[in-house]
N, C-alpha and C positions, 0 to 999 in steps of 0.2 A: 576628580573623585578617585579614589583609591580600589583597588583590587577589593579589599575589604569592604569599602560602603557600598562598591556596586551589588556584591553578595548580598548586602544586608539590605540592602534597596529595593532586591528582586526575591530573597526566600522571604523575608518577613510578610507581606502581606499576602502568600501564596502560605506562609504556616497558618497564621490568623483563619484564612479561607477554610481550611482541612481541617484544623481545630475548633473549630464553629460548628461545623458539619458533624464533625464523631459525636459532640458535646450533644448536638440536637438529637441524631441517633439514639446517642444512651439514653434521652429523656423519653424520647418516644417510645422507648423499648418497654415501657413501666404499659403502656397500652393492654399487652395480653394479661399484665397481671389485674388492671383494673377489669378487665374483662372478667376474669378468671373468681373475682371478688363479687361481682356484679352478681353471677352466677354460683354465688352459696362458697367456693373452695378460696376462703379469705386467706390470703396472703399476710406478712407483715406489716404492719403502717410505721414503725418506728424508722425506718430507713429511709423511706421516700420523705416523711413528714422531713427528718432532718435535711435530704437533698432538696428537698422545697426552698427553705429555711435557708442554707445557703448559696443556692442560688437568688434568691433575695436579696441575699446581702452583697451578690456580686453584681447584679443589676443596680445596685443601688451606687455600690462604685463606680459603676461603666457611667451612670447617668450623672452622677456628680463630680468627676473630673472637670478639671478645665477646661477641655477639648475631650467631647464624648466619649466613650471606648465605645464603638457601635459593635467589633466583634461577639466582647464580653456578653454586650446587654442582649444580642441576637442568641450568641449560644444556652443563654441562661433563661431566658425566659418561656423556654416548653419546661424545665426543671422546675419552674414554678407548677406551671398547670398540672400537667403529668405526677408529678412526682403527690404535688395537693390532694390530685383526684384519686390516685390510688391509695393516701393514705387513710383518707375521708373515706373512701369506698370499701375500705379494708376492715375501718370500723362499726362502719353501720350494718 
């Protein structure tokens, strides 16, 4: 094994890791505004509706590769929830 694949052997799924992590953060971060919407001071729903939306369609990748993408499907799917709930909460 090469200088090179050992690199790539050891940051890749420590990137995957980290990158999973912030992606779920930013999704959960839509919380104060569904809060904020809940409580009358509505927010926009066009933003999150769309990050819903694609994150959809990136779980829908991760889930249908040949060999899972489990980081993809993990990091995407509070962007489903979250991102839904505040643009649904945003409108009503």
């Amino acid at each position: 094994m090469g200088v090179d694949s050992e690199f790539h052997a050891k940051f890749f799924p420590i990137l995957a890791r980290v990158a999973s992590v912030t992606a779920v953060l930013m999704y959960v971060f839509y919380f104060p505004q569904i809060i904020g919407n809940l409580n009358g001071h509505k927010g926009d729903w066009i933003q999150p509706l769309v990050a819903a939306v694609n994150c959809t369609l990136w779980v829908l990748y991760g889930l249908w590769r040949p060999k899972k993408d489990v980081p993809i499907i993990i990091a995407n799917l509070p962007g489903i929830v979250f991102g839904g709930v505040a643009a649904i909460t945003a409108l009503i």
